[in-house]
Residue, then its C-alpha position, 0 to 999 in steps of 0.5 A: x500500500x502507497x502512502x501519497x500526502x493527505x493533503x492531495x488526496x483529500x483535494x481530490x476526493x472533495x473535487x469528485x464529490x462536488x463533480x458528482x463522480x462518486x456515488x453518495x456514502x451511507x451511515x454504516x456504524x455509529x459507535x462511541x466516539x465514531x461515526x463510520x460511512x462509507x460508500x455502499x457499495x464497498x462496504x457490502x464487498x468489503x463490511x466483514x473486514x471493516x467492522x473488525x475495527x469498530x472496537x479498535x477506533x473507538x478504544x484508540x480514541x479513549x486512549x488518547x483522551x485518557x492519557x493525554x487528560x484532554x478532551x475535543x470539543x467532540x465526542x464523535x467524529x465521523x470515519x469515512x472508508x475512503x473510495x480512494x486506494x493507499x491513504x488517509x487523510x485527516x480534515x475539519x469538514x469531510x465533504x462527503x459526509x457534510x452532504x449527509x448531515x448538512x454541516x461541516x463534519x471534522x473527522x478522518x479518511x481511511x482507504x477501503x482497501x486498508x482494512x483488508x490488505x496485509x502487510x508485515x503479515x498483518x492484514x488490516x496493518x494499514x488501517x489500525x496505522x492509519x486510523x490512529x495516525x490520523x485520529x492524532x492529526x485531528x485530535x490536536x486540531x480540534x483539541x488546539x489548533x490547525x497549522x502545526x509545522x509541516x517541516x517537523x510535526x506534522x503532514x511534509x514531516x509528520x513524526x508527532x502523530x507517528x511518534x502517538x499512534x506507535x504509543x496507542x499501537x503499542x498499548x492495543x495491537x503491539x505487534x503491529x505498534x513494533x512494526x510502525x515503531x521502525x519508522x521512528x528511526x530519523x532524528x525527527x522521530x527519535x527526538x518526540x520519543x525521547x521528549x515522551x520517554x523522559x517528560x511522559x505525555x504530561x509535557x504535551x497536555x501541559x502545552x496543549x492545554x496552555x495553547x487553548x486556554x490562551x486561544x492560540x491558532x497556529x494559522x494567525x502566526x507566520x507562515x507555514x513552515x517559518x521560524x515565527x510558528x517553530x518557535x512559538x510551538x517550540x516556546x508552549x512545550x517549553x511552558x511547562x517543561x521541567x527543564x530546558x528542552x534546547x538539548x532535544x530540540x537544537x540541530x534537530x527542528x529547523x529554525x529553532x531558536x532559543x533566544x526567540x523561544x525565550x522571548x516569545x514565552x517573556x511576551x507570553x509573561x508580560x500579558x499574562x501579568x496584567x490583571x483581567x479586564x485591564x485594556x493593556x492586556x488585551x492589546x498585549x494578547x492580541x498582538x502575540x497571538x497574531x505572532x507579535x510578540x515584541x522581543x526586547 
């Protein structure tokens, strides 16, 4: 199975959709946290095989919710079974599935054939990847923000939700959590396992949790890759890190830079000091959370 960026697969699934060249997708399951579709079709050739993942998606999801001790605005995302071969993707709005219940519907896409394909000598190994791969990717969307660093945390480069589904593999179907573990080997991935093995999953609830309290949106600040948006995801781990996280960080994300990560968190400072209803911090906040953080 060929894994091709989710970004162009997805554009190429929302334009048949919206040409009319694929037939419309049915509710094929609801469970605790999943709303699965699918195109009937498939699923009448392919059910006996996807069902075998209802549990594993629903139990990944509460997983993550349990370790990392932080809940999505949701608690069901739909899981579309993907007319397209060799792929996922993860989104804000599945178009093929907001044609159905007529709002934007965030969730993820898993290739039809992934659930029956085998690999490693694992049939099903692509969907159990792929499925908590990309249930990362919009856990921290809709937990956080969009717009992560495409050139070290995620999509171009996407170490952080491959570094979490290995984790979740590992706890669930450790034969396959071996496998995808092999993937970890570039200094990318090397450096998020180090960050969980030494600071546990508690390093990023602790950034997660301060981004969306202070209502970040990582699409407002610089561009995608830049040193401003590196830097400034770079200074939230740093928060509440027990120590200074340079020596993970330095050589290994591009642009990191200390003294900007030791700025940005002293704008984060000076905001945060001046007490609620005060105009001065709502200037101050509202410039660093447009990336302004005014380094002295």
């Amino acid at each position: 199975m060929t894994k091709v960026p989710w970004v162009s697969l997805l554009f190429g699934s929302v334009l048949n959709f919206a040409l009319g060249l694929q037939p419309p997708v049915v509710k094929v399951h609801e469970g605790k946290h999943w709303v699965w579709f699918a195109q009937r079709k498939q699923f009448e050739e392919h059910g006996h095989d996807i069902k075998r993942f209802y549990s594993y998606a629903d139990q990944a999801f509460s997983y993550l919710i349990k370790v990392w001790g932080l809940k999505p605005p949701g608690q069901k995302y739909a899981l579309l079974v993907w007319h397209k071969t060799g792929g996922g993707f993860a989104t804000g709005d599945v178009a093929e599935v907001r044609a159905l219940t007529g709002k934007p519907t965030p969730g993820i896409g898993v290739s039809y054939d992934a659930f029956f394909n085998v690999a490693h000598g694992i049939k099903g190994y692509w969907a159990y990847v792929l499925i908590t791969h990309e249930m990362a990717n919009l856990f921290t969307a809709q937990t956080v923000s969009g717009g992560w660093p495409v050139d070290w945390w995620a999509n171009h480069q996407s170490p952080f939700p491959l570094m979490t589904a290995v984790q979740i593999e590992h706890a669930l179907v450790p034969e396959v959590g071996l496998r995808h573990g092999k993937e970890l080997s570039d200094p990318l991935g090397q450096m998020f396992v180090q960050l969980k093995d030494q600071y546990g999953w508690a390093l990023f609830r602790r950034a997660f949790a301060a981004a969306r309290e202070d209502g970040i949106n990582w699409e407002r600040i610089g561009q995608n890759p830049s040193a401003l948006r590196t830097n400034y995801v770079c200074a939230y781990l740093q928060l509440y890190a027990p120590e200074d996280l340079g020596s993970y960080l330095t050589g290994i994300v591009p642009n990191f830079d200390a003294k900007m990560v030791a700025d940005i968190l002293k704008a984060r400072q000076r905001w945060q000091s001046l007490p609620e209803g005060d105009p001065g911090r709502a200037a101050l906040r509202g410039a660093f959370l447009r990336g302004n953080y005014g380094p002295e």
